[in-house]
DSSP file (Angstrom, degrees, kcal/mol; ACC not computed):
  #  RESIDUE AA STRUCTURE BP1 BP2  ACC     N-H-->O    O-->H-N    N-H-->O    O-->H-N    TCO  KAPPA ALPHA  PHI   PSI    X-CA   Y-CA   Z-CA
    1    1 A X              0   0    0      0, 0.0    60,-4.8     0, 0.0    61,-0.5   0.000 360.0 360.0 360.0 -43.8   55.4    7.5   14.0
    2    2 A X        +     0   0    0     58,-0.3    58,-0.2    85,-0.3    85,-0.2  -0.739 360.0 158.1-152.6 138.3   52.1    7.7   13.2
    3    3 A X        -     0   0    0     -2,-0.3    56,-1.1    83,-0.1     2,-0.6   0.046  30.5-107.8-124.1-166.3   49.0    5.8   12.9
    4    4 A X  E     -AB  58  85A   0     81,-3.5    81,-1.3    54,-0.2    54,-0.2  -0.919  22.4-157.3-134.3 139.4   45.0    5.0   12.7
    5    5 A X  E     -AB  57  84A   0     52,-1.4    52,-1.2    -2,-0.6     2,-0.3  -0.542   5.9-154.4-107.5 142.9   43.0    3.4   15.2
    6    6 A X        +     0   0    0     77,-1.0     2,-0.3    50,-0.2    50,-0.2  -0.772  21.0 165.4-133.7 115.2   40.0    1.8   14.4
    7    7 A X        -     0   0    0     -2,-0.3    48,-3.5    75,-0.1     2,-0.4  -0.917  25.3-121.2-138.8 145.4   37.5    1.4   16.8
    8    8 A X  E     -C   54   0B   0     -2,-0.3    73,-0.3    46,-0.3    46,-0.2  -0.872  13.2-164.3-146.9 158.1   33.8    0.5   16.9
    9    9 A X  E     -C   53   0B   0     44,-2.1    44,-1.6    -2,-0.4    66,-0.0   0.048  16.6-156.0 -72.6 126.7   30.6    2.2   18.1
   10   10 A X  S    S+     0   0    0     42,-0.2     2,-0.2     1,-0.1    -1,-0.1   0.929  88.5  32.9 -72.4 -40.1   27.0    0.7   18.9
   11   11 A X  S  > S-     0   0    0     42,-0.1     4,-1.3    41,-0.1     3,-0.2  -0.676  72.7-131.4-123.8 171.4   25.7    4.0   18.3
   12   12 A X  H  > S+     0   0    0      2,-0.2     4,-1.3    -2,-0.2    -1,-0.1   0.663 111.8  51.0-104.4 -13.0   26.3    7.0   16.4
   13   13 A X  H  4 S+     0   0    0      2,-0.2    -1,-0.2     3,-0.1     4,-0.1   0.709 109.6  54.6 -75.2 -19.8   26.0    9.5   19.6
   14   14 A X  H >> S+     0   0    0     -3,-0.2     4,-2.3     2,-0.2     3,-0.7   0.929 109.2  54.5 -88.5 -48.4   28.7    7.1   21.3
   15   15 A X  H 3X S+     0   0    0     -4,-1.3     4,-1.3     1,-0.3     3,-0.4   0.887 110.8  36.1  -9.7-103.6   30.7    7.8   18.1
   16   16 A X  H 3X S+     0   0    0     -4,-1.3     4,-1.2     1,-0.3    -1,-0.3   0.266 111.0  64.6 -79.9  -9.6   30.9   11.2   18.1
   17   17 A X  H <> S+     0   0    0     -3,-0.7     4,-3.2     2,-0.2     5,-0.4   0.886 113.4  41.7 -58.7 -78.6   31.2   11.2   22.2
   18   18 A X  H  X S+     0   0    0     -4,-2.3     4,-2.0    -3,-0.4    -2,-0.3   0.776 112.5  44.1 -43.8 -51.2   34.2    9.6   21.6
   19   19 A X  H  X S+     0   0    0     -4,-1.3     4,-1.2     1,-0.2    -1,-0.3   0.921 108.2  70.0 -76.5 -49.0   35.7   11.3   18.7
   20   20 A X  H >X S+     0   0    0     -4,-1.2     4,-1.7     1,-0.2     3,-1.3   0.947 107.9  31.4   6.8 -76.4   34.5   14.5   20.8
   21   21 A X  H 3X S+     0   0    0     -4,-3.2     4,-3.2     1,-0.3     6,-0.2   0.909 104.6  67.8 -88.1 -26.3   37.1   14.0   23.5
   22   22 A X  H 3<>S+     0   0    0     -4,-2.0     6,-2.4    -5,-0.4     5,-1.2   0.659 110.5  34.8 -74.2  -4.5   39.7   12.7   21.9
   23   23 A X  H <<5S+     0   0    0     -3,-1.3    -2,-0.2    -4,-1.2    -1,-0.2   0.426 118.9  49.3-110.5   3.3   40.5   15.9   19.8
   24   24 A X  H  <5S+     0   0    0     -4,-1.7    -2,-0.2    -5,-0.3    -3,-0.1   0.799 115.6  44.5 -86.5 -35.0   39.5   18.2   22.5
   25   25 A X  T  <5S-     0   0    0     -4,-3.2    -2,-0.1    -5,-0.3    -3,-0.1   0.574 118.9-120.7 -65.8 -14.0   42.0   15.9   25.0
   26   26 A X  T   5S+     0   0    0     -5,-0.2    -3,-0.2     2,-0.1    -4,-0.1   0.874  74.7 133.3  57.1  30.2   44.4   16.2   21.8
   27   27 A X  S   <S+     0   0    0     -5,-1.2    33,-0.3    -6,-0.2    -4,-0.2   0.777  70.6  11.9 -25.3 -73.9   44.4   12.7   21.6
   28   28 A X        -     0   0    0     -6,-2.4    31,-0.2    -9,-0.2     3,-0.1  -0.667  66.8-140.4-122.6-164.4   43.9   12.5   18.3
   29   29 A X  S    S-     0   0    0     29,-3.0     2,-0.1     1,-0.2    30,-0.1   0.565  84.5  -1.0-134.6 -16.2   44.0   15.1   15.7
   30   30 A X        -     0   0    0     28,-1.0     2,-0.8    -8,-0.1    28,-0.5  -0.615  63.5-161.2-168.7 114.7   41.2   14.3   13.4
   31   31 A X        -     0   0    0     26,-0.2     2,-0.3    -2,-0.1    26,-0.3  -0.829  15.3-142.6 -99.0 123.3   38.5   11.1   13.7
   32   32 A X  E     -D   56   0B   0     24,-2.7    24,-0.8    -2,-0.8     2,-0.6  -0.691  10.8-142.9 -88.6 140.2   36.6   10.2   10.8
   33   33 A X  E     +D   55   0B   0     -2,-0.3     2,-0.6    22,-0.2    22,-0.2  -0.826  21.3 176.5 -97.9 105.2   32.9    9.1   11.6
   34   34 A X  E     -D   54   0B   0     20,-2.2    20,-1.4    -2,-0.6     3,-0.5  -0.570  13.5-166.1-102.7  80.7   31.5    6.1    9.4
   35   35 A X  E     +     0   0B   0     -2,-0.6    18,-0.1    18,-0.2   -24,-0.0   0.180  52.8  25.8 -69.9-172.8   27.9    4.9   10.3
   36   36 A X  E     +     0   0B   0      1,-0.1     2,-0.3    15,-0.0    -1,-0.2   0.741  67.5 145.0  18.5  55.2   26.1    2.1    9.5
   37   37 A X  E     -D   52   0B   0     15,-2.6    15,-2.6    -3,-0.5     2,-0.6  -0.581  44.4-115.7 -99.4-171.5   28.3   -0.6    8.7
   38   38 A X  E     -D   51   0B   0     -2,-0.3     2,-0.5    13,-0.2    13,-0.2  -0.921  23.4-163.5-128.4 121.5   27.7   -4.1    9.4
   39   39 A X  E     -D   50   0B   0     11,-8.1    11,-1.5    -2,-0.6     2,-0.8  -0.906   7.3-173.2-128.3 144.1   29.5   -6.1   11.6
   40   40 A X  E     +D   49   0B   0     -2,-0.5     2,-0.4     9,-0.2     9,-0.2  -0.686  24.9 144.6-120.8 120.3   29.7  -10.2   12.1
   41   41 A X  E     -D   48   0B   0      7,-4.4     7,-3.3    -2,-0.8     2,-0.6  -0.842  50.6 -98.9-141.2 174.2   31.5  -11.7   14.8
   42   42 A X  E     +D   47   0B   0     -2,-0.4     2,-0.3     5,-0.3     5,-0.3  -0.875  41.7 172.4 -88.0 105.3   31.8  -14.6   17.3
   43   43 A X        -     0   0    0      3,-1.8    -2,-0.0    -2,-0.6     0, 0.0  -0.992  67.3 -18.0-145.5 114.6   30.6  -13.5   20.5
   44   44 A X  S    S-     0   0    0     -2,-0.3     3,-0.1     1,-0.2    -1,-0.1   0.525 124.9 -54.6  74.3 -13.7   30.1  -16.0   23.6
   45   45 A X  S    S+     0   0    0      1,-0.5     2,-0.3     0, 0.0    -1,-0.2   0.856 123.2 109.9 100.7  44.6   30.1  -19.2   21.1
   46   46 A X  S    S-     0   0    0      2,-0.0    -3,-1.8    -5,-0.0    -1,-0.5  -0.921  74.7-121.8-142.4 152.3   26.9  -17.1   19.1
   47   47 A X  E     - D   0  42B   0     -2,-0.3     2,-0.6    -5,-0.3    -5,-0.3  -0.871  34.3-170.0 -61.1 104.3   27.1  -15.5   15.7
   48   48 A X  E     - D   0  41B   0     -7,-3.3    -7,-4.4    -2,-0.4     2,-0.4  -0.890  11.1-178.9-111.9 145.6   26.2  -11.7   16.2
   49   49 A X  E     + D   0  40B   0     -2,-0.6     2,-0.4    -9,-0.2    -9,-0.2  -0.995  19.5 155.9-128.1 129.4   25.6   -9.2   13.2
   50   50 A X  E     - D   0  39B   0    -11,-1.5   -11,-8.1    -2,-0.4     2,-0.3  -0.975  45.1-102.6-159.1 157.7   24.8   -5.6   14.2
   51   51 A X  E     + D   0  38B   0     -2,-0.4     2,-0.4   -13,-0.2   -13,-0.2  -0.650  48.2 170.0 -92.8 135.5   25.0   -2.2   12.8
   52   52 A X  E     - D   0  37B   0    -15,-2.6   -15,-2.6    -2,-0.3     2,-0.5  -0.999  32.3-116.6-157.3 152.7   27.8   -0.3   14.1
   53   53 A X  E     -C    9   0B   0    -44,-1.6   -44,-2.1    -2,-0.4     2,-0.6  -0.841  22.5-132.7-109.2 135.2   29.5    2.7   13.6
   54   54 A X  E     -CD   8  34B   0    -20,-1.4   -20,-2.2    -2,-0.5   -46,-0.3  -0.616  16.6-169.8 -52.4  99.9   33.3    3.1   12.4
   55   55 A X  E     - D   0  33B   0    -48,-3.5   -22,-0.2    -2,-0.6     2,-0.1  -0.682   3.8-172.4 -82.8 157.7   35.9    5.7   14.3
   56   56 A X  E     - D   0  32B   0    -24,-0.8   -24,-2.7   -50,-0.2     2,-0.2  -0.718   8.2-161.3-110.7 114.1   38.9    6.0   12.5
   57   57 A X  E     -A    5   0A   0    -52,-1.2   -52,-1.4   -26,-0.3     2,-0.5  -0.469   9.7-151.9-119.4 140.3   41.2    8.0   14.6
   58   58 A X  E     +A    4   0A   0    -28,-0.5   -29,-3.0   -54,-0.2   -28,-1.0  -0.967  41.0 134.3-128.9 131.6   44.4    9.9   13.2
   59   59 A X        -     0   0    0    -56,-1.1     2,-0.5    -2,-0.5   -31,-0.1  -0.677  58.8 -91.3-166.1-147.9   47.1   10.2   15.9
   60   60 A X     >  -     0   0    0    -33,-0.3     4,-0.6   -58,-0.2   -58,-0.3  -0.939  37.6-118.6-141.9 150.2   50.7    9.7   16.5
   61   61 A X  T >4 S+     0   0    0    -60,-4.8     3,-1.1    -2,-0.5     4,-0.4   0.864 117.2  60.1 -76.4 -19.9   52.2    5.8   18.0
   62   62 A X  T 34 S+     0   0    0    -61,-0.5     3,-0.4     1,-0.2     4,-0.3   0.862 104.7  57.0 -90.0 -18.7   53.5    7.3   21.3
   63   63 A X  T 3> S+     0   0    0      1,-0.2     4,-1.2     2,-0.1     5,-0.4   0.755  82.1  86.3 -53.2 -26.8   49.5    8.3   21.7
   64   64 A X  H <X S+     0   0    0     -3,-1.1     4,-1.1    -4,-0.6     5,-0.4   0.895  82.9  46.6 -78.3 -21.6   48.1    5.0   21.4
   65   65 A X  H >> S+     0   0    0     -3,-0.4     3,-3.5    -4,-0.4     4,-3.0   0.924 119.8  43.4 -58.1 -72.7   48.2    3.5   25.1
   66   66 A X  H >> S+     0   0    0     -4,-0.3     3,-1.8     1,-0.2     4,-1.0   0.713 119.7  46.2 -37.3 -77.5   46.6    7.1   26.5
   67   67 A X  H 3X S+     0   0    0     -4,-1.2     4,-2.3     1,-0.3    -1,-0.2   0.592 110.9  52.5 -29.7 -23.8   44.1    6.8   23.3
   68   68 A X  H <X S+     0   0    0     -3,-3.5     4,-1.7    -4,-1.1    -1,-0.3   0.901 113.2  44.1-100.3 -54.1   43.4    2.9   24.0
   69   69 A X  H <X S+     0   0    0     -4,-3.0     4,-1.8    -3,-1.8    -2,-0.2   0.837 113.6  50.9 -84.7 -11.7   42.4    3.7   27.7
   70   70 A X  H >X S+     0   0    0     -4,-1.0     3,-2.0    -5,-0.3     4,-1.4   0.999 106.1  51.0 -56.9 -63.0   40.4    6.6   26.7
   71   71 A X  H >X S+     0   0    0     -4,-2.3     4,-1.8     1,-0.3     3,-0.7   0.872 112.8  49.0 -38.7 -65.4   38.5    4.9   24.3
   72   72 A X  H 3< S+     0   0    0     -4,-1.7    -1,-0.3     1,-0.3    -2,-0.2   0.713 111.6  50.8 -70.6 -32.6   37.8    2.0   27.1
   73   73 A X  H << S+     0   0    0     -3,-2.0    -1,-0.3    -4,-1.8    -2,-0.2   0.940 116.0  36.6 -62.2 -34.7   36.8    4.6   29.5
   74   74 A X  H << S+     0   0    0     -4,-1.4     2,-0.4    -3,-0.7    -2,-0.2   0.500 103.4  95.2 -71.9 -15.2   34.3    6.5   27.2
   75   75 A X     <  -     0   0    0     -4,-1.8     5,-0.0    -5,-0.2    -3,-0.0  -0.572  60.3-156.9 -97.8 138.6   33.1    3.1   25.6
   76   76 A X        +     0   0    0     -2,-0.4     2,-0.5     3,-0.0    -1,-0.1   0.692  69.5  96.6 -72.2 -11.4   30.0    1.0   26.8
   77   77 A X  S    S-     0   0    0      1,-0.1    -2,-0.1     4,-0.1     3,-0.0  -0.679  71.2-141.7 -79.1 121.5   31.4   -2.1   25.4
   78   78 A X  S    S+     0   0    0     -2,-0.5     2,-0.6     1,-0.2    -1,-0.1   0.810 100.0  26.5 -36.5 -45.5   33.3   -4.7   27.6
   79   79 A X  S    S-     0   0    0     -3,-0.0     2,-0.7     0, 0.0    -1,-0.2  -0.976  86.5-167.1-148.1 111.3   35.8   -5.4   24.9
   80   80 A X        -     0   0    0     -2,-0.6    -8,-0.1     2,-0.1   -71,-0.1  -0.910  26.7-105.9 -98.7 112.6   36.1   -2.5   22.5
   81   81 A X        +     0   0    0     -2,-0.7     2,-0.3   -73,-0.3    -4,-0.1  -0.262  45.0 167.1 -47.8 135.0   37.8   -2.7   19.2
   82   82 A X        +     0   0    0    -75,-0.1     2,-0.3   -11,-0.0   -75,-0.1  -0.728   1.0 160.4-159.7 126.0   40.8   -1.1   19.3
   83   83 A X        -     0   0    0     -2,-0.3   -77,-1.0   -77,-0.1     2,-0.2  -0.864  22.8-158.8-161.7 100.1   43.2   -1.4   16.6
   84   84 A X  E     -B    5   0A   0     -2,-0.3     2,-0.8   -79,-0.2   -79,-0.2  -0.469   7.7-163.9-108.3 140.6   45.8    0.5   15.9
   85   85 A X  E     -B    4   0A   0    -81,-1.3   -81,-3.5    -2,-0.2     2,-0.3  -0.927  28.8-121.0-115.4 118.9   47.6    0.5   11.7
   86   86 A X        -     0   0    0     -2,-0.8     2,-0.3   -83,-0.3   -83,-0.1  -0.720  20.4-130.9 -60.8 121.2   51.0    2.0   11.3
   87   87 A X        -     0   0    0     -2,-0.3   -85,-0.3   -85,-0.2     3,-0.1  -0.623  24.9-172.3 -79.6 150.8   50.7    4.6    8.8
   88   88 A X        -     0   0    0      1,-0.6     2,-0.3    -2,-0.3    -1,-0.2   0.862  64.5  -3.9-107.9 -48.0   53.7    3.8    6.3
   89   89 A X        +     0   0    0      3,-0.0    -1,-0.6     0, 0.0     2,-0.3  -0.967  65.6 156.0-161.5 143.3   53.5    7.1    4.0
   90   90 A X        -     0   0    0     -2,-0.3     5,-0.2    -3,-0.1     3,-0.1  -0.961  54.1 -62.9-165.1 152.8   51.5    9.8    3.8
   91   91 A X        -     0   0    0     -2,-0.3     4,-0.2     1,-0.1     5,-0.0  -0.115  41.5-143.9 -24.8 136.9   51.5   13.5    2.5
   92   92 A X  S >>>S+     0   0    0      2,-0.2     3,-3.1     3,-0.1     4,-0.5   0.808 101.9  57.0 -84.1 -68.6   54.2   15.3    4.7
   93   93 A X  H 3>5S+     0   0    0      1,-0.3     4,-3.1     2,-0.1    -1,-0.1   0.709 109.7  43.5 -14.5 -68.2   51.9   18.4    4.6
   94   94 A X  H 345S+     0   0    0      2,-0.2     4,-0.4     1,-0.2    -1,-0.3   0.564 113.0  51.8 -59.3 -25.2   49.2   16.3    6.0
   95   95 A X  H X45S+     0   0    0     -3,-3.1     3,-2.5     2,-0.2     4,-0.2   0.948 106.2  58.0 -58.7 -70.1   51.8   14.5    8.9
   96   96 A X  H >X5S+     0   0    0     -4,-0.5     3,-2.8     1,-0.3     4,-1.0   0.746 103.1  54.4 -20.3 -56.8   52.8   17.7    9.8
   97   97 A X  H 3X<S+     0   0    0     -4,-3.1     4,-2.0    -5,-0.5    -1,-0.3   0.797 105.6  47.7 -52.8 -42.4   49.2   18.5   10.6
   98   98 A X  H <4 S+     0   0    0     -3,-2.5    -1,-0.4    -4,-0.4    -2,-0.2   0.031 112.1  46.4-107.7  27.9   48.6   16.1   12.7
   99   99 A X  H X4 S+     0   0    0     -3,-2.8     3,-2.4    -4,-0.2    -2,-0.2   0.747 115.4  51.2-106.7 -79.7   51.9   16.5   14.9
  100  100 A X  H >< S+     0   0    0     -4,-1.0     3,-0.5     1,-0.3    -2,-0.2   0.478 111.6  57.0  44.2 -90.0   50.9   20.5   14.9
  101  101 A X  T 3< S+     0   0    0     -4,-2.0    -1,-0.3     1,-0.3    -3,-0.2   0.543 102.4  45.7  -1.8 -64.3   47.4   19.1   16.0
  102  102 A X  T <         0   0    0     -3,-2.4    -1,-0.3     1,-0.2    -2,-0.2  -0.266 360.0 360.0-115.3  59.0   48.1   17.5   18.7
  103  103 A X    <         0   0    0     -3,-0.5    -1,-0.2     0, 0.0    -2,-0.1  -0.051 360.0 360.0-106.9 360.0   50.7   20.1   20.8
């Protein structure tokens, strides 16, 4: 029912653009902002490592298609991480909130 997307950012203004609209759209209900982690991936048959900033996004599974095409409109990247984890258990207090949240 509900899960956390994880999607990331080149920059830390694109970040917080993002996370921006998806709790004012009620999208998601709370995104945590992680800068500067390092990521290494295959891109094009080249190695790339770059600094990139983390979204984790707290939201509900019937959200994630609208959430998945927001993100891809708001993102500068061709291919955007998005990658959504089934939350299995969590605090009910803390579910609640984020069905509450996003109403």
């Amino acid at each position: 029912m509900y899960q956390v997307t994880l999607c990331t950012c080149p920059t830390s203004a694109i970040a917080q653009k993002i996370a921006d609209e998806l709790v004012t759209e009620k999208l998601a209900a709370c995104v945590n902002i992680l800068p500067n982690i390092t990521s290494v991936y295959l891109w094009q048959e080249n190695i790339v490592r770059e600094t990139e900033v983390q979204l984790f996004i707290k939201s509900k599974c019937e959200y994630f298609e609208l959430l998945n095409d927001r993100i891809k409109q708001l993102h500068p990247y061709d291919t955007p991480e998005v990658i959504a984890l089934n939350i299995q258990q969590g605090d009910h207090q803390y579910l609640n909130w984020i069905n509450e949240s996003l109403k």
